[in-house]
C-alpha positions as CSV (number, residue, x, y, z in Angstrom):
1,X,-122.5,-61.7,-176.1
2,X,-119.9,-64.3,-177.1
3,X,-118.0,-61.5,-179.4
4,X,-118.0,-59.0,-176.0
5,X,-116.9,-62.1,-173.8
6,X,-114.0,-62.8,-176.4
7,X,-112.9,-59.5,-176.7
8,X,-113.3,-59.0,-172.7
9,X,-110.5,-61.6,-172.1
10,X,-108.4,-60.8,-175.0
11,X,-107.7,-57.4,-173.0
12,X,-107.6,-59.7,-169.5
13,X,-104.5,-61.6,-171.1
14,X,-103.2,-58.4,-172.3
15,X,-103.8,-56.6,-168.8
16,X,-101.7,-59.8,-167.4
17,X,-99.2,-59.8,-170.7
18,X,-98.0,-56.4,-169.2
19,X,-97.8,-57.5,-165.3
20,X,-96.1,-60.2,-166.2
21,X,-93.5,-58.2,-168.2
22,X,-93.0,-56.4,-165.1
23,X,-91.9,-60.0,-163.4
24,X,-89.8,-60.5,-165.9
25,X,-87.8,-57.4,-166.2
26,X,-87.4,-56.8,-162.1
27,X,-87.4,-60.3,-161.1
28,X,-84.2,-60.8,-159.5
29,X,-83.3,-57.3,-159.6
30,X,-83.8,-55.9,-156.0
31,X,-87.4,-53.8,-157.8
32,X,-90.5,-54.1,-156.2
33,X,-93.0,-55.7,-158.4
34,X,-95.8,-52.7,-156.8
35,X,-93.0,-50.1,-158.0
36,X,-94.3,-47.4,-160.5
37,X,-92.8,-47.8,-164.4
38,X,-90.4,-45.8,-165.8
39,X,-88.7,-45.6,-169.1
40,X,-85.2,-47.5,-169.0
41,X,-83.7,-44.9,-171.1
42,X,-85.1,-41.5,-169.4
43,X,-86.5,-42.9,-166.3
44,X,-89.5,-41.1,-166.3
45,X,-92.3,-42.4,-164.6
46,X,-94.5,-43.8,-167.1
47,X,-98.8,-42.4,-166.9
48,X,-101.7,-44.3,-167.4
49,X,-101.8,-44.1,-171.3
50,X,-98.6,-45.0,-171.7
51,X,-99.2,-48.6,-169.9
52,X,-102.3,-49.3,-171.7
53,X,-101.1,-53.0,-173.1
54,X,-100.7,-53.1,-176.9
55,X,-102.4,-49.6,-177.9
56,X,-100.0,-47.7,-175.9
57,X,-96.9,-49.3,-178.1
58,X,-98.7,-48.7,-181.5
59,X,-100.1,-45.2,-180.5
60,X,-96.6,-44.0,-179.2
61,X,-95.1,-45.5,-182.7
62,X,-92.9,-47.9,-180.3
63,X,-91.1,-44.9,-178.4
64,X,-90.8,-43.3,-175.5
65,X,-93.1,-40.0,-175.6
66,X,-90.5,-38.1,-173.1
67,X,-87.2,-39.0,-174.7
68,X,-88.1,-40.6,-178.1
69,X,-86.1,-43.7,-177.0
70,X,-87.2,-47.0,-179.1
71,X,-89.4,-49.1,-176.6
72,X,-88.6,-53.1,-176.7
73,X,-91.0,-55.2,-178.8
74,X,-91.3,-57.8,-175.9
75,X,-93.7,-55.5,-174.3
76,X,-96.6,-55.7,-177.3
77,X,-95.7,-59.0,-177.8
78,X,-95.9,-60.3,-174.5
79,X,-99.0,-58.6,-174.2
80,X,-100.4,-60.0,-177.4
81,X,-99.8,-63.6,-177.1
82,X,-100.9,-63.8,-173.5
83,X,-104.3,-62.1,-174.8
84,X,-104.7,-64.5,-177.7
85,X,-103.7,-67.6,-175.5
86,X,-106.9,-66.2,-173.4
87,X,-109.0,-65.7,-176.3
88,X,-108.2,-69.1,-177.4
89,X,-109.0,-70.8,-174.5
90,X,-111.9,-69.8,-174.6
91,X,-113.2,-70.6,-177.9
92,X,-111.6,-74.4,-177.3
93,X,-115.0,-74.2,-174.9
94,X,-112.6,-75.8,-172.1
95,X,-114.9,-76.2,-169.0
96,X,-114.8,-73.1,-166.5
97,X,-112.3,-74.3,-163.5
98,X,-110.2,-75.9,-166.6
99,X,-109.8,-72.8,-168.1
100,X,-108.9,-71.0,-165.0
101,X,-106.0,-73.5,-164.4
102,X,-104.5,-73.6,-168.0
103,X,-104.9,-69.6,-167.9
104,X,-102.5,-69.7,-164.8
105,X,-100.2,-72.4,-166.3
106,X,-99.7,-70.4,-169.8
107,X,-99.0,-67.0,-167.3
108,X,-96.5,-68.6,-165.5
109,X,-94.9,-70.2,-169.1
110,X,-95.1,-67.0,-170.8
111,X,-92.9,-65.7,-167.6
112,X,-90.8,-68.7,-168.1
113,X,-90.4,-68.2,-171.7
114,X,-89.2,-64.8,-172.1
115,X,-87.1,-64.6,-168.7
116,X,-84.7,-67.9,-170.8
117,X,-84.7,-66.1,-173.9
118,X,-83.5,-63.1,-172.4
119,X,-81.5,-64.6,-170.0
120,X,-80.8,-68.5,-170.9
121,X,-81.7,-69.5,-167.5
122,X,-84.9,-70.6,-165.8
123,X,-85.1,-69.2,-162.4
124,X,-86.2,-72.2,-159.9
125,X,-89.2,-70.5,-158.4
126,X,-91.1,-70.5,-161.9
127,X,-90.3,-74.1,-162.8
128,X,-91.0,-75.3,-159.5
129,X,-94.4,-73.5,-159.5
130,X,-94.8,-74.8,-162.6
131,X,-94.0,-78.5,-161.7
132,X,-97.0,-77.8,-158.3
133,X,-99.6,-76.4,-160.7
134,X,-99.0,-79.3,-163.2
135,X,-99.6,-81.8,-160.0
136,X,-102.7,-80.8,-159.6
137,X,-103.9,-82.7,-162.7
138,X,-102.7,-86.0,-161.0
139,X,-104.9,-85.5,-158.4
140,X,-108.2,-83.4,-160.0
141,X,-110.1,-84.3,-162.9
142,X,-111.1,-80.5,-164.2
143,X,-114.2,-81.6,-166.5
144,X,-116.0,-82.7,-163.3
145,X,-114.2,-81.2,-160.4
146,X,-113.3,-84.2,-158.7
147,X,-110.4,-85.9,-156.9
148,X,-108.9,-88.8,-159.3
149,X,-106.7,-91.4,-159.3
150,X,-103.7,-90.9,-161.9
151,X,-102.6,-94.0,-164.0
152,X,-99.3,-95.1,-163.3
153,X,-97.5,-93.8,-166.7
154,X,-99.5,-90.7,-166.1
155,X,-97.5,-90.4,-162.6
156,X,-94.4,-91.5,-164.1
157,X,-94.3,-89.5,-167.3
158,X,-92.9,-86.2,-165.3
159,X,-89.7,-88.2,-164.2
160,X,-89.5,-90.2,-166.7
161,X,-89.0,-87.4,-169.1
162,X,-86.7,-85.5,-166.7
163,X,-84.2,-88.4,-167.3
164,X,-83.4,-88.0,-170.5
165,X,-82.3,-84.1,-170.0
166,X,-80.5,-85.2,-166.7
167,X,-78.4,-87.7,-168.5
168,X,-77.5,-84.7,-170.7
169,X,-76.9,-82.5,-168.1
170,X,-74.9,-84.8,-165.8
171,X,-72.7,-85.8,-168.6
172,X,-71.8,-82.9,-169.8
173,X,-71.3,-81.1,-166.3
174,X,-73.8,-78.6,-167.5
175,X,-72.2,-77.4,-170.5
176,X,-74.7,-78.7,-173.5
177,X,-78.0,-78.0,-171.1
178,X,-79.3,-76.8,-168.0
179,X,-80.9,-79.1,-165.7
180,X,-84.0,-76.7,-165.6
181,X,-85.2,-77.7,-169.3
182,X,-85.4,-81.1,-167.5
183,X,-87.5,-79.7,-165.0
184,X,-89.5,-78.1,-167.2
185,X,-90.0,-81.3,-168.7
186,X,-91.2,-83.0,-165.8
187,X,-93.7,-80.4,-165.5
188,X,-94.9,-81.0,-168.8
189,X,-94.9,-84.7,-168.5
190,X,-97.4,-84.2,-165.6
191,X,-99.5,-81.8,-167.3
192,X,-99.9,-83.6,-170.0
193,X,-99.4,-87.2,-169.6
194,X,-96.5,-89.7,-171.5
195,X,-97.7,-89.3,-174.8
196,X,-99.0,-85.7,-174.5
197,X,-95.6,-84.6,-172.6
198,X,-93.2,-86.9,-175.3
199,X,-95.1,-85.0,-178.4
200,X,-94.9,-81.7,-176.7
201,X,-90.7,-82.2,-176.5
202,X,-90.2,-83.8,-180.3
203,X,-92.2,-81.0,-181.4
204,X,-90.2,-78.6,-179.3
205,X,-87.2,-80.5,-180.3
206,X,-88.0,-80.1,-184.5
207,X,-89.3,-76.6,-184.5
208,X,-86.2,-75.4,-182.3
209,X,-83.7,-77.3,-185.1
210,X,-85.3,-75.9,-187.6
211,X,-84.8,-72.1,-186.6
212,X,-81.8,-72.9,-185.5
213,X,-80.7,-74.1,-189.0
214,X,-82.2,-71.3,-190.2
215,X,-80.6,-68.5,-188.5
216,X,-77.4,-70.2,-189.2
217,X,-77.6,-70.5,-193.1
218,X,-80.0,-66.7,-192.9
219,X,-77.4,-65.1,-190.5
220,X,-75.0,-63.2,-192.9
221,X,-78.2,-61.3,-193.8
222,X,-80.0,-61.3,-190.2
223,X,-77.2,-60.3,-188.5
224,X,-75.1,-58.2,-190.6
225,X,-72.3,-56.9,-188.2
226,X,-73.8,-58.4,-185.6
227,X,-72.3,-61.3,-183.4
228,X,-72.3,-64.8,-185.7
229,X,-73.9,-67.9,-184.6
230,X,-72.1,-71.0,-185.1
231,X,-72.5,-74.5,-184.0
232,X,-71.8,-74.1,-180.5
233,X,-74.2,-70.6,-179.9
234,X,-76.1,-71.0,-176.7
235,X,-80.2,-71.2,-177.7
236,X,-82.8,-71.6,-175.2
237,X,-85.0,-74.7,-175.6
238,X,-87.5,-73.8,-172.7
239,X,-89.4,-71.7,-175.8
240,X,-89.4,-74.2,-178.3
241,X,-90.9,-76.9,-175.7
242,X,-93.8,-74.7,-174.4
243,X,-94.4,-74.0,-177.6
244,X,-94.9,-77.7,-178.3
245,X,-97.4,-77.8,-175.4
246,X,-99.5,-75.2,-176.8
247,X,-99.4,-77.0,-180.1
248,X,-100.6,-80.1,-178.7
249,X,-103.2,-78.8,-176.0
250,X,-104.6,-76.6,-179.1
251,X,-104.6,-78.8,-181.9
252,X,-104.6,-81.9,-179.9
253,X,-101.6,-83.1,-182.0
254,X,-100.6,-86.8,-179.8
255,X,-97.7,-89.1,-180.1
256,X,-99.5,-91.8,-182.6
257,X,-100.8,-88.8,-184.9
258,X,-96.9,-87.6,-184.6
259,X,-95.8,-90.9,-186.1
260,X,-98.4,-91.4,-188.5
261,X,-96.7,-88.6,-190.3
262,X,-93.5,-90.7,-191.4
263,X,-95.6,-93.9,-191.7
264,X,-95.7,-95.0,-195.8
């Protein structure tokens, strides 16, 4: 029973990986989210078994079974992670209506995610939505559905890590960040609390200078021919950050744990 349930909403987060895909390939592009698929190279409409999530990739050998075109690996990917992040969920044994929620958040930061690494922006609609869902745990303790009163640092921990990023972004005019990592931030800060949200960005913040270290020193082999990083490359932090949510809601990884690491 529990391996069917697992495996059940492994496929639902894949089913949703793929929608949400779709969101972030025609968002912003005029295409109806209900339109059929097609293949960006051909443009032939795509059948059922070539949109089943995952299996449809690895059957197909990554390409397009009309025009042999190589298909992106964001859609496997996408797929994948959203159905693990599911799985996962689960077998943390959050309670029901707590699951529910955080299933909705992680949809709406995988959407987030991939639309800044593709596009180094974060449209205002997702972060906002973001920010709304994550001020729901202010007000609703999940565990026992009930209303609840936030602590004051829990309340202030959304603008109070927004600050920092808007210092950033204010003085440089926009050049060294956007302002919507900050608001990304803020929704953090309320999902998770001071400590919880403050972890989730140092972790973001290491993890996203490591890679980028490494892809600097690794480039002349990564990216032979290719376009070379240097110092002053544009890199997304939204990933890095979410990433540092998922790391601390998981592995409930907190601030004090964090610093315990350097203590001697």
């Amino acid at each position: 029973m529990y391996i069917a349930l697992g495996i059940f909403l492994f496929c639902l987060g894949a089913c949703i990986g793929s929608f949400l895909n779709v969101v972030v390939l025609r968002y912003n592009t005029g295409r109806s989210l209900s339109g059929r698929s097609g293949c960006f190279s051909c443009g032939h409409t795509l059948g059922f078994f070539d949109l089943v999530p995952v299996l449809s990739f690895l059957f197909s050998s990554g390409r397009c079974r009309y025009c042999n075109s190589s298909i992106s690996l964001q859609y496997p990917l996408v797929e994948s992670a959203v159905g693990v992040l599911f799985l996962v969920l689960y077998l943390k044994g959050f309670p029901f209506l707590l699951g529910i929620y955080l299933a909705v958040i992680f949809s709406l930061l995988t959407v987030i995610l991939v639309y800044d690494i593709r596009h180094k922006i974060i449209p205002d609609p997702f972060v906002y939505a973001f920010i709304a869902l994550s001020a729901l745990s202010l007000g609703i303790d999940f565990d026992t559905v009930t209303v609840s009163t936030p602590t004051l640092w829990h309340a202030l921990a959304g603008p109070v890590l927004f600050m920092p990023f808007f210092i950033l972004w204010f003085v440089s005019k926009g050049t060294w960040l956007g302002l919507g990592d900050g608001k990304l931030a803020w929704g953090v800060g309320w999902l998770l609390g001071l400590s919880g949200g403050t972890t989730a960005l140092l972790i973001g913040v290491w993890i996203g200078a490591v890679l980028s270290i490494a892809l600097l020193l690794g480039q002349s082999w990564l990216f032979r021919g290719g376009k070379r990083l240097t110092m002053k490359s544009e890199m997304p932090f939204a990933p890095f950050m979410i990433l540092g949510l998922v790391l601390v809601l998981f592995l409930d990884i907190n601030f004090y744990s964090l610093l315990s690491i350097f203590s001697f």
